[in-house]
Residue, then its C-alpha position, 0 to 999 in steps of 0.5 A: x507528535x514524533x515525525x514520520x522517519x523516513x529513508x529514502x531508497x533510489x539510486x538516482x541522485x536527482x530523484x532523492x535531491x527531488x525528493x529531499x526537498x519535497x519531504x524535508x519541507x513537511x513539519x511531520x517529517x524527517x528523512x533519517x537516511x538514504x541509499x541507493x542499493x537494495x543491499x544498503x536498504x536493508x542495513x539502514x532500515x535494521x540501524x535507523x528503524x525508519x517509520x515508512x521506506x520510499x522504495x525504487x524498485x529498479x536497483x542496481x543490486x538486488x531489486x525493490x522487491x527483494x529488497x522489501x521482503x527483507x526489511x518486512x521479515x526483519x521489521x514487520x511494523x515498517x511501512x514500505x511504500x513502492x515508489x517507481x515509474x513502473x505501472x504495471x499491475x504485475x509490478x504492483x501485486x508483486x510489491x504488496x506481495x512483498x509486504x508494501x503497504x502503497x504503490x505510487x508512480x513517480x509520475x504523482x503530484x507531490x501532494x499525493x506521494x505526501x499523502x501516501x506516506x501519512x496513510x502508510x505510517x497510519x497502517x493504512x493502504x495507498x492505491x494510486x487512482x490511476x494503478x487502481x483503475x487499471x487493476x479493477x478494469x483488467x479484472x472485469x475485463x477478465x471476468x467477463x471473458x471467462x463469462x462469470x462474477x468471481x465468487x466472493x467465496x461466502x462472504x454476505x452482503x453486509x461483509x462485502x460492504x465492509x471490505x469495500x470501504x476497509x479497501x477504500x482506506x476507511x478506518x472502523x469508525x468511519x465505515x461504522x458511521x458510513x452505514x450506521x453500525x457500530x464499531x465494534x460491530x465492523x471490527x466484528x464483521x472484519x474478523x469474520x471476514x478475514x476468517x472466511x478468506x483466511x487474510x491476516x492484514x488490511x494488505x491482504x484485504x486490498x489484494x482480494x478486493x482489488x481481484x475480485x473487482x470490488x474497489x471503486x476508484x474516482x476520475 
């Protein structure tokens, strides 16, 4: 199987030689480039077409943010996955918003930042237990200030079950198997489910979820 290309984009130089290390020594990848500008980020990722981008989003020319919504536009099928020492969920939203698939402090265990870039390249989403936590908690908290449960704007019982476990990173045939459905039965109720929410990516899906209040995250 091909390596995951990797650029890495920081522009503190013991952060990429950290992290040089860490990557360097897992068989299924290979860092193909790092900068230390927004600016360059975009070139390298248009000349190398790197798998997943590790995207700072403090920069010193044009931020993270910019910066992913660039390299989404010119190369919709790269991963970018925001890896930063912000926690906010405005920094979050505003990341995926971007276009990131994931969202890792640079606080995280090694292991974890591994993880998140095999899930990104997968098509998947990596939510951070500690972000995700504190995203579904100011939702409820807002929620129960204004008094309310947000609508789930239509969707069935059986619909906002799929989104859940699609949330939770589960593929077709894993929720297929988690609630005793077939998977052309999920990829069913997913299709019905991003035409009631007009959604177009597992992204969006996430978003929702996580605004709606609807992901549990452990510990």
């Amino acid at each position: 199987m091909p390596k995951i290309k990797l650029l890495m984009v920081d522009d503190h130089e013991i952060v990429r030689a950290g992290l040089r290390m860490l990557l360097q020594a897992q068989p299924d990848m290979q860092i193909v480039g790092e900068v230390d500008t927004g600016r360059d980020a975009v070139a390298k990722a248009k000349e190398l077409a790197p798998d997943v981008v590790l995207m700072d989003i403090s920069l010193p020319d044009i931020d993270g943010f910019e910066a992913t919504r660039q390299i989404k536009r010119a190369l919709p099928n790269v991963a970018i996955l925001a890896l930063t020492m912000h926690e906010s969920d405005e920094y979050f939203f505003k990341m995926l918003d971007a276009g990131a698939s994931g969202y890792v402090p640079k606080k995280a265990a090694p292991t974890d930042l591994v993880s998140a870039i095999r899930v990104v390249r997968e098509g998947g989403v990596f939510l951070y237990p500690s972000v995700a936590k504190a995203l579904v908690r100011d939702y409820m908290g807002r929620a129960a200030e204004n008094g309310v449960r947000s609508s789930l704007d239509g969707l069935t019982d059986r619909e906002q079950e799929v989104l859940r476990l699609i949330a939770d990173g589960l593929t077709n045939q894993e929720i297929a198997d988690r609630l005793t459905i077939s998977a052309k039965t999920v990829e069913r109720h997913r299709a019905n489910i991003m035409g009631k929410l007009n959604l177009h990516s597992r992204t969006e899906l996430v978003k929702y979820a996580i605004r709606k209040g609807l992901i549990e995250v452990e510990g």
